[in-house]
Every structure is written in C-alpha cells, then in structure tokens.
N, C-alpha and C positions, 0 to 999 in steps of 0.2 A: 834590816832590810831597807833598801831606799827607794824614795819617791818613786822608783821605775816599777816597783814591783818583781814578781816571781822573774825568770827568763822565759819565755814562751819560745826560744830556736835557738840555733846554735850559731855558732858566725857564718853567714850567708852572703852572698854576694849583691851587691846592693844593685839594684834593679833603675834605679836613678842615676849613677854615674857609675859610668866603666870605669875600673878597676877597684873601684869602692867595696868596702866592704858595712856589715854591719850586723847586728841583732836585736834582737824585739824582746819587748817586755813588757808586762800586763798594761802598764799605763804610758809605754812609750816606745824609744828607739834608741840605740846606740849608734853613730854612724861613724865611718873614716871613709875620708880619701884625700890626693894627695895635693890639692888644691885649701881646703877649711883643716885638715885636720881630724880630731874628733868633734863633733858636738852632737848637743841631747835635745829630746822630740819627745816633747811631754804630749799626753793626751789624754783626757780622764772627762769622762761620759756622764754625763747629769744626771744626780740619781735618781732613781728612778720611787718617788714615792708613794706608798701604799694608803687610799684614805680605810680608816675602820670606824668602825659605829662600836661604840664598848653600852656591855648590855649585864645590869647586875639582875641578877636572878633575886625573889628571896631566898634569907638565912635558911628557912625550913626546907628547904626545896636544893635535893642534890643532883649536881651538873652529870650530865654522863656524858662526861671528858675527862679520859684519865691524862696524869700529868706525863706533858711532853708529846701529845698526840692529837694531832690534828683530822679533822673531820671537815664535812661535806654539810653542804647549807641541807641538801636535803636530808639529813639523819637528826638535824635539830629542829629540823622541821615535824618530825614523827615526835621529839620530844615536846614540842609548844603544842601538838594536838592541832583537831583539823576544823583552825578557824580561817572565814575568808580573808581577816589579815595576813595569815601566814600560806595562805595559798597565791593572794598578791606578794609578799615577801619571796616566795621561788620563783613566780614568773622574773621578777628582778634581778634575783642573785644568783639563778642558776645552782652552780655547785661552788658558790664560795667558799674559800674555806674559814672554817670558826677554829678557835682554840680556846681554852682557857688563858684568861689575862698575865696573870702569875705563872705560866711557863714552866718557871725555870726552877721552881721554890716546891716544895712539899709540903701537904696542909701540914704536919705536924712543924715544918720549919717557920710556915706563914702563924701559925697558932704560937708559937714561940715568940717569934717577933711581936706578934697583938702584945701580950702579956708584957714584955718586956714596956711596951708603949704606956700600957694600962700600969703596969709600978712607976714608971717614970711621972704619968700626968694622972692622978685620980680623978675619976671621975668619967675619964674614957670611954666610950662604948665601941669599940669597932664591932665592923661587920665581919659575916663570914667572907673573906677574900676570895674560897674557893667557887663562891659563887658571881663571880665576875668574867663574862667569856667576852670575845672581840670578833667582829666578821670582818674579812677585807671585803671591801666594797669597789668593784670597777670604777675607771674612768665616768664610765657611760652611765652610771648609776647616782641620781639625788643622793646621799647618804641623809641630808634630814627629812626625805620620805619614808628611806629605815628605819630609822628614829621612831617615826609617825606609827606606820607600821605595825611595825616589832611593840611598840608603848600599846598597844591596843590590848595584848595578850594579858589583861591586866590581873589574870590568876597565880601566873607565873614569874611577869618581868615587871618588877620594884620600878626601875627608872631606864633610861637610854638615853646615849648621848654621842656626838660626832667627837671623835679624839683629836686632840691639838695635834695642827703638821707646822712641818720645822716652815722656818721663815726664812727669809733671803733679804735684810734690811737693807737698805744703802749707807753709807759712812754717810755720817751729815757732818762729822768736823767739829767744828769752833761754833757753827750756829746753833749746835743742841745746846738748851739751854741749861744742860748739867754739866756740861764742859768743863765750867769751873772748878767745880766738885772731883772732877776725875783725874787726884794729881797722877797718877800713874802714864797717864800717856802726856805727861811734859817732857821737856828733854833729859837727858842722864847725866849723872847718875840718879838722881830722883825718881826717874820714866823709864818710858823705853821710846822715848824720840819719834810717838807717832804725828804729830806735826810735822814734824821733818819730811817724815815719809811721805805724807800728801802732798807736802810742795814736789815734789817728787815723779809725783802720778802716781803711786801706788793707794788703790782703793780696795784691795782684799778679793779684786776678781781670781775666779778659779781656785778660791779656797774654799773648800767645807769642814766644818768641824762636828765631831758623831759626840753627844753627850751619853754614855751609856749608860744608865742607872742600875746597876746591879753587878753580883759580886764583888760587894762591899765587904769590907774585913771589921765587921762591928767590933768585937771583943777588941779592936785595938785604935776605936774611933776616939780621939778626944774632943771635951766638949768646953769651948771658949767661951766666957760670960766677959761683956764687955759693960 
C-alpha cells in the first residue's frame, strides 16, 4: 500500500479544473489535467493523542476486566467502592473508558512471559500484570488530579501514574552535542547523508513514526552481548 492509503472514490471529475479528472484517498489525491499532468496531494491529519493515567491494582486483588474488553469509568467505579475519591473521580471522567493495560496478552501468556524473565534474571519478582488497568483521560481533564484521586483508594490501587506521550522533538543537527557519536547520519556509504539533507531544508516535518511494542516473535529473538 502507498503513502495515499486505501482509495476512498473512483475516478471523478475533478471540481477544480474542467476537464480534470482525479481520485481520493485516505491521505490524499491523485489529480490529471491537461495543463500539470498527474501530481499527488498528500494530506495526513495530526494524531490525534489519548492521555491515560495507568493504575496497578494489588497482586491480591482481581480486575474485573476480562481480556480485550473495554468498560466504563462508572463500572470501575462500583468496583473501587463508594469513596468520595472515587465519587470526585466520575464527576471528572464521566464514562471514560478503562481497559486492562496488557490487552492483547492472556494472563497465562503474560505468566509465561514473567517466568521466562524470572529464569533469565534470578532473583526477579515481577508483578501480577493482570492487574494493571489504564483510563483514557479527556483533553479537559488534569490527568495528575487522577493520579491524586485514584491514589487515595489506598485498599485497592498499589500506585498510579500519567503514561508517557509520544514527543515531537526538533532536529537540532551538528549542535547536539552527541552529534559526534552518531556516525550513522554522516554521509555514505558510512551514513545515510542526514547532513546533506539539512542543508537541504529537510527537517522531518510531517513525518510520524508509531513504535509498536507488541507482537514480538520471542522464540526467535536473538540476544547480542557486546
């Protein structure tokens, strides 16, 4: 699939110049007419990011959130019990919704994985995983008033915390001072010629990069000792 995404129409008459034609697609446009040619109309819409507050339950204490199903602030709210924290916590969050953190894993897979960690490093303790849930938190909402909050419940929630959100750094160039350090972006064949690029004007606007962490193929991860 390319940068334009799915097709969203079929070829249509293009509404900007007579006799033009063109078609759409998730992130752009394909256009002809008999003046340019073809050319392409990129468009792609700022993501849109969720803040969440991740909330570890104690080990003793089982979530009732089963895996892959998502619930309503008020149903975890009947499960924290009827403190005026938690009765301030819905006037704020409404019916956000909660999930379990690990999603996508099954305790027996998340339990497999500990162990697997605990043979590797003796000495290990992990937690139970399955008791780690996450709320999305509105715009409009403190999330480290959730925090606050939520942390009062102190029968039921271990700890709470605001979950890191991605970043949007600026290129700083030749003035970071690890610059030297980083032969990779000298020129090639050694690099890949990002100096270049900056005399250039190119500074990485309009790119995003999604780090996914999961669905990993363990059984065939190898491990580098340097």
């Amino acid at each position: 699939m390319s940068q334009l995404g799915y097709p969203t129409s079929d070829e249509i008459d293009d509404p900007e110049f007579f006799g033009g034609k063109m078609s759409t697609f998730e992130h752009g446009a394909l256009r002809w007419n008999g003046v340019d040619g073809v050319t392409l109309e990129l468009s792609f819409a700022e993501p849109d990011w969720v803040t969440r507050v991740e909330v570890k339950v104690f080990d003793f204490i089982q979530v009732p959130i089963s895996l892959g199903v998502e619930i309503g602030f008020s149903q975890l709210a009947v499960f924290l019990g009827p403190l005026p924290a938690v009765g301030q916590l819905a006037l704020l969050l409404g019916d956000s919704t909660v999930r379990r953190s690990f999603h996508s894993l099954s305790a027996e897979e998340l339990s497999s994985l500990a162990g697997q960690a605990q043979q590797a490093t003796p000495g290990y303790a992990p937690p139970d995983f399955n008791t780690y849930v996450e709320i999305d938190v509105a715009d409009r909402v403190d999330a480290q008033v959730v925090v606050s909050q939520i942390s009062q419940v102190t029968e039921i929630v271990e700890f709470a915390y605001v979950a890191g959100t991605p970043s949007n750094p600026d290129v700083v160039g030749t003035t970071n001072p690890l610059f030297v350090t980083q032969l990779y972006l000298a020129a090639g064949p050694t690099g890949i010629g990002a100096a270049t690029a900056w005399s250039k004007g190119a500074d990485g606007s309009g790119i995003y990069l999604v780090d996914v962490e999961q669905g990993w193929f363990v059984g065939r991860t190898k491990i580098f000792h340097y």
